[in-house]
C-alpha positions in Angstrom: 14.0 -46.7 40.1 17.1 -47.4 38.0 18.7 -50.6 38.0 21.1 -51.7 40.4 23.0 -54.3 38.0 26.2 -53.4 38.2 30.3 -54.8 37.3 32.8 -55.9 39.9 35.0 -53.0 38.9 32.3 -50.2 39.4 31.9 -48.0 42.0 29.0 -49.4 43.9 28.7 -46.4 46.1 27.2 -44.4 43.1 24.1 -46.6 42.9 21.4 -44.1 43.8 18.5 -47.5 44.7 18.6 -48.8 48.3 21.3 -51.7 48.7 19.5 -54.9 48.0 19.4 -57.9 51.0 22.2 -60.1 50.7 20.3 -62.7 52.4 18.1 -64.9 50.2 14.5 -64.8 51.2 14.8 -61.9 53.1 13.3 -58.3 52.7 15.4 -55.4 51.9 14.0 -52.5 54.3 14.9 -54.5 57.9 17.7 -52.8 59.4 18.9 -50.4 56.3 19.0 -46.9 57.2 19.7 -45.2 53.5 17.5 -42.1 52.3 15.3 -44.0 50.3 12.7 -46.5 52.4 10.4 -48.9 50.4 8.2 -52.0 52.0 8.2 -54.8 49.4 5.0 -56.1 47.9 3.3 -52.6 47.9 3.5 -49.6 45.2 4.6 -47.0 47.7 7.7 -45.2 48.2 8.9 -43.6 50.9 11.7 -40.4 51.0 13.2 -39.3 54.3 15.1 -36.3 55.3 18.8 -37.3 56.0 18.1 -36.3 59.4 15.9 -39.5 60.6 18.6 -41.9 59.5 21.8 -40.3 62.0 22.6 -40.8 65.2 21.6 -39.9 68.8 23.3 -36.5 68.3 21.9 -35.3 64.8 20.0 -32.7 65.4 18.5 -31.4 68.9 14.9 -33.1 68.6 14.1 -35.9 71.5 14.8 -39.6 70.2 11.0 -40.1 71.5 9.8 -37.4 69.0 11.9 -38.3 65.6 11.2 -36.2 62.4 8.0 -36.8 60.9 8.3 -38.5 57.5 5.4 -39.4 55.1 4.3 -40.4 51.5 1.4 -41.4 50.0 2.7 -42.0 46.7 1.2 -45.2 45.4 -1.7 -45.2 46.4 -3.9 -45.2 43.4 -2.8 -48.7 42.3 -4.3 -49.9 45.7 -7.3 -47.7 45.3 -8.9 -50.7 42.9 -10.8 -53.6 44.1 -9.7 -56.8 43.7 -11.2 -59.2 41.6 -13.3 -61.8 42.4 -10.7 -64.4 41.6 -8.3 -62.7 43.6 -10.8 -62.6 46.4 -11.1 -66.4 46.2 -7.7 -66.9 46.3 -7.1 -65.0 49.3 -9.9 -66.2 50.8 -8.7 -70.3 50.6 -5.2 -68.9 51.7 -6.8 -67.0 54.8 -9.3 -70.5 55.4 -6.0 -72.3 55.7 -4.1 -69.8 57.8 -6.9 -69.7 60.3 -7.4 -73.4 60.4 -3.5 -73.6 61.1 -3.1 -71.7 63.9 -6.3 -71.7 65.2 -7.3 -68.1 64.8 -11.0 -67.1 65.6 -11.4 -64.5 62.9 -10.5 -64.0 59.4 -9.2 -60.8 59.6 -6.2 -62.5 61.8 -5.7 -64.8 59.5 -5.4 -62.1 56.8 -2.9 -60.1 59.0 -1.0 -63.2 59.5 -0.5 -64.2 55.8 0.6 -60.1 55.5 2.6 -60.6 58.4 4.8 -63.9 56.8 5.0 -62.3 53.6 6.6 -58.7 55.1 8.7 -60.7 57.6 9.3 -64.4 55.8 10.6 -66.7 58.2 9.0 -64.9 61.3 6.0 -67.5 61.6 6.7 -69.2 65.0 6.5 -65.4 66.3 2.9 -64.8 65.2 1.7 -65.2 68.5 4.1 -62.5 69.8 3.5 -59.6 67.1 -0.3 -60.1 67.1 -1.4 -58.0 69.3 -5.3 -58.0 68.0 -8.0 -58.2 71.0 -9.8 -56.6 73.7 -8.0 -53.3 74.4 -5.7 -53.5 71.4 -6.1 -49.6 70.7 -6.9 -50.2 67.1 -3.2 -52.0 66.6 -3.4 -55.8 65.4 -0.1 -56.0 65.8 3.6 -54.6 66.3 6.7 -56.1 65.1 10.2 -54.0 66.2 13.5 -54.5 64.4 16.1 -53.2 66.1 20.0 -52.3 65.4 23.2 -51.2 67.3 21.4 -47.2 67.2 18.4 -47.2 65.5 15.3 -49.4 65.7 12.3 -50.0 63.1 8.8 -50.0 64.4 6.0 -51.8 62.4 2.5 -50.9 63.4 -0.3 -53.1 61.9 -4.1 -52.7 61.3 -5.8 -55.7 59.5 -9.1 -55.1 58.4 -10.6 -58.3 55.6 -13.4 -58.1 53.5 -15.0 -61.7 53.9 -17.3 -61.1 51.0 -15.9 -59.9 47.0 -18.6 -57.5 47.0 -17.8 -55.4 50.2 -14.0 -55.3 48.4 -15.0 -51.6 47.4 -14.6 -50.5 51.3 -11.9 -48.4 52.1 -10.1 -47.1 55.2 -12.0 -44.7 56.9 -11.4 -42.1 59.2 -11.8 -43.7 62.1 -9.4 -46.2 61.7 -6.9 -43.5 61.1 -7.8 -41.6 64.4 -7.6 -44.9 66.2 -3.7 -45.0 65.3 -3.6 -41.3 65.6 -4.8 -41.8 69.3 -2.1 -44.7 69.7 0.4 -42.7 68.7 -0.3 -39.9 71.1 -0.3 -42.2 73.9 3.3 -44.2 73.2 5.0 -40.7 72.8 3.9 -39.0 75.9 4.5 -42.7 77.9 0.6 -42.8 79.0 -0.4 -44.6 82.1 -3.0 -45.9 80.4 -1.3 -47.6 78.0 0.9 -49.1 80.3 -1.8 -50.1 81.7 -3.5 -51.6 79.3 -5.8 -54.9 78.7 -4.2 -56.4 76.3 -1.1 -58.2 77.8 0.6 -58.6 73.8 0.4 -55.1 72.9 1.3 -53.8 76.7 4.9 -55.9 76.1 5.4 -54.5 72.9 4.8 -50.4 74.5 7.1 -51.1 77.6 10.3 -52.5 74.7 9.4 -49.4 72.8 9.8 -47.5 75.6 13.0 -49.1 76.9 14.6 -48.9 73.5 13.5 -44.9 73.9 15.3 -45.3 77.3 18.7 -46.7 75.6 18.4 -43.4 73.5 17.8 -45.5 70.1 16.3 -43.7 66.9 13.2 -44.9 66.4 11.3 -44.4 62.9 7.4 -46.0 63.0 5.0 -47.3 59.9 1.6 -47.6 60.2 0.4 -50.0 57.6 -3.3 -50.9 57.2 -3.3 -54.0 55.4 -6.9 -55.2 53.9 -8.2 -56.7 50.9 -10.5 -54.2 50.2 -9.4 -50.9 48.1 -7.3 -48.2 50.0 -7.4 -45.1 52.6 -10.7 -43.0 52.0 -10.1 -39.5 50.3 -10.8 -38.4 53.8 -8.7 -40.4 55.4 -5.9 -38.9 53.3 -6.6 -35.9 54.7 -6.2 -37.3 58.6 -3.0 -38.9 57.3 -1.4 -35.1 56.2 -2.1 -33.4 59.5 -0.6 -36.3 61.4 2.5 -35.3 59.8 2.4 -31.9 61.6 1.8 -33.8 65.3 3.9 -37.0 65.0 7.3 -37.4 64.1 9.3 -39.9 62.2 6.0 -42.0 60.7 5.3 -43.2 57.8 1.9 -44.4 56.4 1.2 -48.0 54.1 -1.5 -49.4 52.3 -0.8 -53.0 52.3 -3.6 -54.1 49.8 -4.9 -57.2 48.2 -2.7 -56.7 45.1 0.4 -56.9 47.5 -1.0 -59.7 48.3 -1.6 -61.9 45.5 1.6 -60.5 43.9 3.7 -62.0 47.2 1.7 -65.4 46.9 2.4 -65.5 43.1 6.1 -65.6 43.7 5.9 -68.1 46.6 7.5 -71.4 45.3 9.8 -70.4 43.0 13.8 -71.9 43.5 16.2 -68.6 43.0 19.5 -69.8 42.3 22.7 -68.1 41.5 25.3 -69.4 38.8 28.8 -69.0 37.5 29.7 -69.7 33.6 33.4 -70.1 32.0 34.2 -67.5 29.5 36.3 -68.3 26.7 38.8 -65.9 26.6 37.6 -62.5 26.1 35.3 -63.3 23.9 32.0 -61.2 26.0 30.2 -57.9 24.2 28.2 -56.2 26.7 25.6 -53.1 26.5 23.6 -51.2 29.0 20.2 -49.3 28.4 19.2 -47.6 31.5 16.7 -50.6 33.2 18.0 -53.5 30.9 22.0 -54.3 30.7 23.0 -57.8 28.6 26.0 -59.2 27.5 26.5 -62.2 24.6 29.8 -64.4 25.8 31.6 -67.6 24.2 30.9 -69.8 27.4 32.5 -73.2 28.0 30.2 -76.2 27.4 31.2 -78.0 30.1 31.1 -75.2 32.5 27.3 -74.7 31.3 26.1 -78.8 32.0 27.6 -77.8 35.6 25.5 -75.2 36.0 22.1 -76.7 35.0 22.7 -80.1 37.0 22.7 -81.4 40.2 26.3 -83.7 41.5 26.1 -86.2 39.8 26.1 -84.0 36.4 22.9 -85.7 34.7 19.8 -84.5 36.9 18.4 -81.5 35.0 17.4 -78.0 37.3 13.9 -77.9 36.3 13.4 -75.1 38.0 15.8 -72.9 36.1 13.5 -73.7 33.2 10.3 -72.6 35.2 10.2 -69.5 32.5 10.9 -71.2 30.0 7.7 -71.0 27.5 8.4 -74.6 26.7 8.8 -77.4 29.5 11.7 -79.9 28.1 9.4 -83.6 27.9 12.3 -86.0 29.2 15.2 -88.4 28.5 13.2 -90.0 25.7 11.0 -87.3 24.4 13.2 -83.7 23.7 16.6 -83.4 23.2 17.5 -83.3 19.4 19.6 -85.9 18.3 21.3 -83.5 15.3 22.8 -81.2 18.2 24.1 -84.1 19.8 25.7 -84.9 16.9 27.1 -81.7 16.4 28.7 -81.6 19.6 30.1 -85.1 19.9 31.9 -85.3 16.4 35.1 -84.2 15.1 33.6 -80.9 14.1 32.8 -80.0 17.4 34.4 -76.7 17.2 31.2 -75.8 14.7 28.8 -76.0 17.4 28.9 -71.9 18.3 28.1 -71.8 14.7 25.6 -73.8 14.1 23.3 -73.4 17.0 21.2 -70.6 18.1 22.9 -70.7 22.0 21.2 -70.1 25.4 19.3 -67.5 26.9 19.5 -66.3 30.1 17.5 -63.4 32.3 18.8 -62.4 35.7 18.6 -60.1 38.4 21.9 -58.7 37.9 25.6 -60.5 36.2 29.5 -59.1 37.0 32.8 -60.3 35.6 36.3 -59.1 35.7 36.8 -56.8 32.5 39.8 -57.2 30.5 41.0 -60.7 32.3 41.2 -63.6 30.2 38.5 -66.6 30.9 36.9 -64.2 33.3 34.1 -65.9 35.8 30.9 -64.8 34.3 28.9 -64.3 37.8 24.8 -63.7 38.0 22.3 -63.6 40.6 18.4 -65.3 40.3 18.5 -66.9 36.7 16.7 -68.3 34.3 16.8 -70.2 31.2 14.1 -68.7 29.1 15.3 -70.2 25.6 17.5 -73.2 24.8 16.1 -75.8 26.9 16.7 -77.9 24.0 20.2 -77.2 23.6 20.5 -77.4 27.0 18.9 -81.2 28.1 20.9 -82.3 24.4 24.0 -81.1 25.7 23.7 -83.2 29.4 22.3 -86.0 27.3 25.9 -85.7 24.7 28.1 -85.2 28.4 25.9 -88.3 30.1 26.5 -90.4 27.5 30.8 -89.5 26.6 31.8 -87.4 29.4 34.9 -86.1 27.3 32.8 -85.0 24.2 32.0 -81.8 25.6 36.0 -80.5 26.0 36.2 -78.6 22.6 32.5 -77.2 22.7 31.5 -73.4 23.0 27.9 -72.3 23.4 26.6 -69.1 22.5 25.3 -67.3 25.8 22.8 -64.2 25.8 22.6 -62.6 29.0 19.9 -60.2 29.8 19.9 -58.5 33.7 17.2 -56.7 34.9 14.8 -56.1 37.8 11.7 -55.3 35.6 9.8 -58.3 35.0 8.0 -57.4 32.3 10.7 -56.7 30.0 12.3 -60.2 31.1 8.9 -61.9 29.8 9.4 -60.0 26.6 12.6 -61.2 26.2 11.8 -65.1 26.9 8.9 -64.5 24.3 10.7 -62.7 21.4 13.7 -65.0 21.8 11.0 -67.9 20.8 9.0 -66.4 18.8 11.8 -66.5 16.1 11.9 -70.0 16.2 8.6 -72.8 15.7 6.7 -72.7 18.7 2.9 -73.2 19.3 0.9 -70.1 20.5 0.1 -72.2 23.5 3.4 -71.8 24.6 3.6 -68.4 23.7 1.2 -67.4 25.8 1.9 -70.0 28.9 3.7 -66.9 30.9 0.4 -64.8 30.5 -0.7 -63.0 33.3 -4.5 -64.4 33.6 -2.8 -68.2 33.2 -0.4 -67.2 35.9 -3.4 -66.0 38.2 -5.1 -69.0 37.3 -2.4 -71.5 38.4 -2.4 -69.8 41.6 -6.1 -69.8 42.0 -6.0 -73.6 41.3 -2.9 -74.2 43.4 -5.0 -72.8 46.2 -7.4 -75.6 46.2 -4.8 -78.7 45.6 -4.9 -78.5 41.7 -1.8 -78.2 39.4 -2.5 -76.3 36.3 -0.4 -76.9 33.2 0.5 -73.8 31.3 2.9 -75.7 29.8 2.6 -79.3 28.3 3.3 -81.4 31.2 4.9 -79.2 33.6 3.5 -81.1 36.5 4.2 -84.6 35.6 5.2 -85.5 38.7 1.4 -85.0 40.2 -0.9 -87.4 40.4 -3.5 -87.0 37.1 -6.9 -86.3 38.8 -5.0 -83.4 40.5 -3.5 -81.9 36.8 -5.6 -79.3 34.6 -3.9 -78.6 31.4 -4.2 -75.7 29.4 -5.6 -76.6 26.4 -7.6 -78.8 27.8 -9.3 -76.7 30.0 -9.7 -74.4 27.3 -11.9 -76.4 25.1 -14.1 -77.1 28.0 -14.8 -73.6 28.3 -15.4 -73.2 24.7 -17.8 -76.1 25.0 -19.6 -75.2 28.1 -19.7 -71.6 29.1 -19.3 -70.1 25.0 -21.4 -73.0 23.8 -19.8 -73.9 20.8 -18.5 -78.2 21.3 -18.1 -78.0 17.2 -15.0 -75.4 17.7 -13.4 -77.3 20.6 -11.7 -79.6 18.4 -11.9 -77.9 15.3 -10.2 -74.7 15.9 -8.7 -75.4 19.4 -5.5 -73.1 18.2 -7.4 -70.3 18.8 -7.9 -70.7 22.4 -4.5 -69.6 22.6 -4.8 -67.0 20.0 -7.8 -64.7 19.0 -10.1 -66.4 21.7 -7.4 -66.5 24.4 -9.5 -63.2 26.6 -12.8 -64.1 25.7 -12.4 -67.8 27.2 -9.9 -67.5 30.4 -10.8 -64.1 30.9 -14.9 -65.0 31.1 -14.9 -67.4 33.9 -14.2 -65.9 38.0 -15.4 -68.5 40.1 -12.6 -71.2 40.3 -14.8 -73.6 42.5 -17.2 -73.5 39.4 -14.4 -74.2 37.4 -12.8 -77.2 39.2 -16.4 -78.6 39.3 -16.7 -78.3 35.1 -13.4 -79.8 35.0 -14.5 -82.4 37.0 -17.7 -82.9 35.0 -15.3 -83.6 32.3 -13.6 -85.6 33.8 -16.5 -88.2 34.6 -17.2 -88.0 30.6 -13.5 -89.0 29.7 -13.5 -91.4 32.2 -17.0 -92.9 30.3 -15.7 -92.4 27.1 -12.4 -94.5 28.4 -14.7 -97.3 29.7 -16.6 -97.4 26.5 -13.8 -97.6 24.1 -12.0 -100.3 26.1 -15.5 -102.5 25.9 -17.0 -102.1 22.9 -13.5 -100.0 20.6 -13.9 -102.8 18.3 -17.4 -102.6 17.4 -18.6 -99.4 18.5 -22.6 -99.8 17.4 -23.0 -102.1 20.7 -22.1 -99.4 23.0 -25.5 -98.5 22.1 -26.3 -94.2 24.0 -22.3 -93.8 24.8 -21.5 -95.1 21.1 -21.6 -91.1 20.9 -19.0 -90.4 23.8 -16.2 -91.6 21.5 -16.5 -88.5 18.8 -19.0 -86.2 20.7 -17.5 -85.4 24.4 -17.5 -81.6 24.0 -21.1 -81.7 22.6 -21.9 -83.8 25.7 -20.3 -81.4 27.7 -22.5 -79.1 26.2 -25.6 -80.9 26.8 -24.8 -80.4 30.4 -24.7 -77.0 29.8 -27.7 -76.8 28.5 -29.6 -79.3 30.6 -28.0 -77.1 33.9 -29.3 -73.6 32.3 -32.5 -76.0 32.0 -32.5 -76.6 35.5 -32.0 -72.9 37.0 -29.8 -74.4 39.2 -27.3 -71.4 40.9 -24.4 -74.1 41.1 -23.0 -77.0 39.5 -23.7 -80.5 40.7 -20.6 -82.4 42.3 -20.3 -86.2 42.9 -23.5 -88.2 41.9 -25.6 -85.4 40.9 -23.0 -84.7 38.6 -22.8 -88.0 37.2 -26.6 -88.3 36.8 -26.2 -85.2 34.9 -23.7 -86.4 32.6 -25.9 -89.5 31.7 -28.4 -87.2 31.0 -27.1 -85.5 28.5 -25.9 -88.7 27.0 -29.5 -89.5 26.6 -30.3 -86.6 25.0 -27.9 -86.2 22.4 -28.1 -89.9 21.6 -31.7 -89.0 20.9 -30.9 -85.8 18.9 -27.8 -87.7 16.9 -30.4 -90.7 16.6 -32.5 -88.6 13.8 -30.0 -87.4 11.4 -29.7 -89.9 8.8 -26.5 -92.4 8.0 -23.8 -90.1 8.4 -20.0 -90.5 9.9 -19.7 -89.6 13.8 -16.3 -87.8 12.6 -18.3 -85.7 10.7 -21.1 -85.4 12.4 -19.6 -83.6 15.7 -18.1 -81.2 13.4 -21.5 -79.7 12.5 -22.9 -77.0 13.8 -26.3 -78.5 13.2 -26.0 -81.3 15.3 -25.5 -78.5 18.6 -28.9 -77.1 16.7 -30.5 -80.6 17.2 -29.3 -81.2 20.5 -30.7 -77.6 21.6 -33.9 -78.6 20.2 -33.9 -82.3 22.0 -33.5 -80.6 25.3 -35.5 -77.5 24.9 -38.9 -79.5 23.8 -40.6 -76.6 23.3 -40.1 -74.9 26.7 -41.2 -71.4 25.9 -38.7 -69.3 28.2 -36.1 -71.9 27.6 -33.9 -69.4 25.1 -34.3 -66.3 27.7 -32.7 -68.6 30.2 -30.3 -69.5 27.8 -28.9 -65.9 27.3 -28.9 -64.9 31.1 -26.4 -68.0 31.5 
């Protein structure tokens, strides 16, 4: 699909992609009648013969029989299960959903989060378009949009997986026929679906059929949304020679990809903005999907942008990209670009700072005006942040300073996502930045936030970025990251020691090994009751450490503590962690042991000695005592 970005003065008639919504939060296909069809959230497009889009006079066919349109293209991508921490997450959201409006069965619950996420807004109607039940003819639900000539006609089939395993299942025939049959039945105005058991789904039939009545163009989708994997090779098959009996329908596979891709943008603050261009000082370029433009911008026009009224609040979320999360009043603005912009060389600020970067859905301006109105749509502030937070700091503190300032603006529109995270990490990358926050927009940490989100936990993939959470409900990165290395790789003396690689060369193997996030928020937690010892201990007995007697060794050997657990839990054959007490006694446990372990080795600094590979050698051998299958168990964890 091209781009759609696009200047003032072009003919936007010539875009060959589907106009987009000009309603924030809404979805693009309700009530647009242009040749190309697409249903957000799924890989599937849709082309349809001019024909299906006029009026009640094009052509001679019946408005109850339309022209038959369908594609399968797209399908493969939903042909893959889903993982199992995908399954998770959609298996807490669906837990919630049902628990909220007080549906029976999970599938429902599936259907309704499918439902919200096609139709946002559309929630206090869920009773309405559910049409799931006794009688319901194989159709969960039905949801009509209807214009001045036309009308849209969503047919839905929910079918949820409640285990990761059965994930594999796909669509069969049956559930195809079941539509098929449906179908059959609304265009030849059966009795007996008029006449049906289920009150919901009688309603929806009879509006159908009066909208057929008013002579309105009706166009159908069938989507089958599930989060297992897609419509059986066979079922393919059913879904072509439909296209020779029923007109004007198309066919979806709303999987458990669309899904967690709709859920991972749930949140997020879009916001539109408006910059000052100095004169005509803007260079713009286009490359087919990508289109950017670097602009001399007015300083003060820019602190407007990225604050609320009262011109000191900061945006935050136009930074939410940002690989770096700005630390505060006290903590990140650089005092040398204040400087710069509040002294009498002011005018040197272009050339002496690196600018701002900005990505965007799309950006227009007047060519060839003078101080044109730089305009954009959904933005972010992927590098600068510094430059940015010291500029409000330098206009907080003398409101006037900023009058003869000009920042350096890099524009970048695009609707690919991908190339506007290469951007946001190329643009960093040429300046000193930590490989933790290079890698803070990956993917898996993404996923991972979302997972954790899902069960009331705040994941940091940036330093800090949810400071405004209470602690016990925080996970940071790195962090969590050395706990991994500790626990599940078993290897405590690389936690602290080479903890830049968790974000590097070891970045896959550690948050790429571990699926189960309930397992994970209980390790965390596990952790958490050794800092929280570890705390105790150094504000009792900091000043002379021997007295603390066993936890003398929490202070410089947490992770290998951690790692006792480990081992003491493999010891246990145990399928799950321990939670609350059991979890506790299982910390002092392995306090015990590696007290007993670090007991043996003769005078020798702590600092040193939790830096050792040996000492995890001793601490294997404290807790194994000789148990002869004690190593097999060991390499099946």
């Amino acid at each position: 699909m091209k781009s759609t970005l696009h200047n003032e003065h072009e003919d936007r008639n010539s875009a060959t992609c589907p106009p987009k919504s000009t309603r924030r939060g809404t979805r693009p296909f309700a009530n647009q009648f242009d040749d190309n069809f697409f249903l957000p959230g799924s890989r599937s497009f849709f082309n349809r013969p001019r024909h299906a889009c006029a009026g009640p006079t094009a052509g001679a066919h019946d408005p109850l029989r339309p022209r038959l349109s369908i594609s399968l293209r797209g399908l493969d991508y939903t042909m893959n299960p889903i993982s199992k921490m995908d399954w998770d997450i959609i298996e807490s959201r669906v837990t919630k959903t049902c628990k909220k409006h007080q549906f029976a069965k999970k599938t429902v619950g599936f259907l309704a989060i499918v439902l919200e996420q096609i139709f946002p807004g559309h929630d206090d109607q869920l009773q309405e378009i559910i049409t799931d039940g006794p009688d319901d003819r194989g159709i969960d639900a039905i949801h009509i949009i209807e214009s001045e000539s036309t009308a849209e006609v969503f047919l839905f089939q929910s079918k949820y997986r409640e285990s990761q395993g059965t994930c594999h299942k796909t669509i069969n025939d049956t559930e195809i026929l079941k539509v098929s049959l449906f179908l059959n039945e609304l265009f030849e105005k059966s009795d007996g679906l008029a006449n049906c058991g289920n009150f919901r789904l009688q309603e929806a039939v009879l509006r159908i059929w009066e909208l057929h009545d008013k002579g309105k163009i009706c166009r159908y989708k069938a989507i089958f949304c599930s989060n297992g994997a897609g419509f059986a090779t066979s079922a393919l098959g059913i879904i072509e020679s439909i296209k020779a009996s029923h007109p004007s329908v198309s066919f979806e596979f709303y999987g458990g990809h669309s899904v967690i891709q709709g859920m991972a943008g749930e949140g997020r603050t879009r916001e539109d903005g408006q910059l000052q261009v100095i004169g005509r000082e803007i260079l713009e370029r286009s490359d087919g999907d990508v289109r950017g433009a670097i602009a001399s911008i007015d300083a003060i026009s820019f602190v407007e942008l990225i604050t609320e009224d009262d011109r000191e609040t900061i945006k935050r979320h136009l930074f939410d990209d940002n690989l770096r999360v700005f630390l505060g009043a006290k903590g990140g603005f650089n005092q040398a670009i204040i400087s710069t912009a509040t002294s009498n060389d002011s005018y040197l600020f272009w050339y002496l700072n690196n600018g701002i970067t900005i990505t965007c859905n799309s950006f227009s301006y007047n060519k060839g005006h003078t101080n044109p109105r730089l305009v954009f749509k959904d933005f972010q502030i992927v590098n600068g942040a510094q430059t940015s937070h010291s500029l409000v700091e330098a206009a907080r503190t003398d409101p006037q300073a900023l009058s003869d300032v000009v920042v350096m603006v890099r524009m970048y529109a695009t609707d690919r996502s991908d190339i506007a995270e290469r951007v946001a990490v190329a643009t960093n990358s040429q300046a000193r930045i930590q490989s933790r926050d290079l890698m803070s927009n990956h993917e898996v940490l993404k996923k991972l936030e979302l997972a954790l989100k899902e069960k009331g936990y705040f994941f940091e993939r940036k330093k800090n970025m949810h400071s405004d959470q209470p602690d016990d409900k925080r996970i940071d990165a790195l962090k969590l990251g050395q706990i991994i290395l500790s626990f599940d790789l078993r290897e405590p003396d690389r936690a602290k020691t080479e903890s830049d690689s968790i974000f590097d060369a070891r970045f896959q193997q550690i948050f790429g090994s571990r699926q189960n996030v309930n397992e994970l928020i209980k390790l965390y937690q596990m952790y958490g009751i050794i800092e929280g010892l570890r705390d105790t201990y150094q504000a009792n007995f900091g000043s002379s450490p021997e007295s603390g007697h066993e936890h003398q060794y929490l202070v410089y050997g947490h992770w290998f503590i951690l790692f006792a657990c480990k081992l003491l839990h493999v010891k246990s054959q145990k399928a799950e962690l321990p939670e609350g007490d059991a979890a506790v006694e299982l910390v002092e446990e392995a306090i015990r042991r590696v007290a007993a372990a670090c007991s043996q080795q003769k005078a020798v600094a702590h600092y040193q000695m939790f830096r050792s590979p040996r000492t995890k050698e001793r601490i294997i051998g404290e807790i194994s005592a000789k148990q002869t299958d004690f190593f097999d168990l060991l390499a099946e964890s």
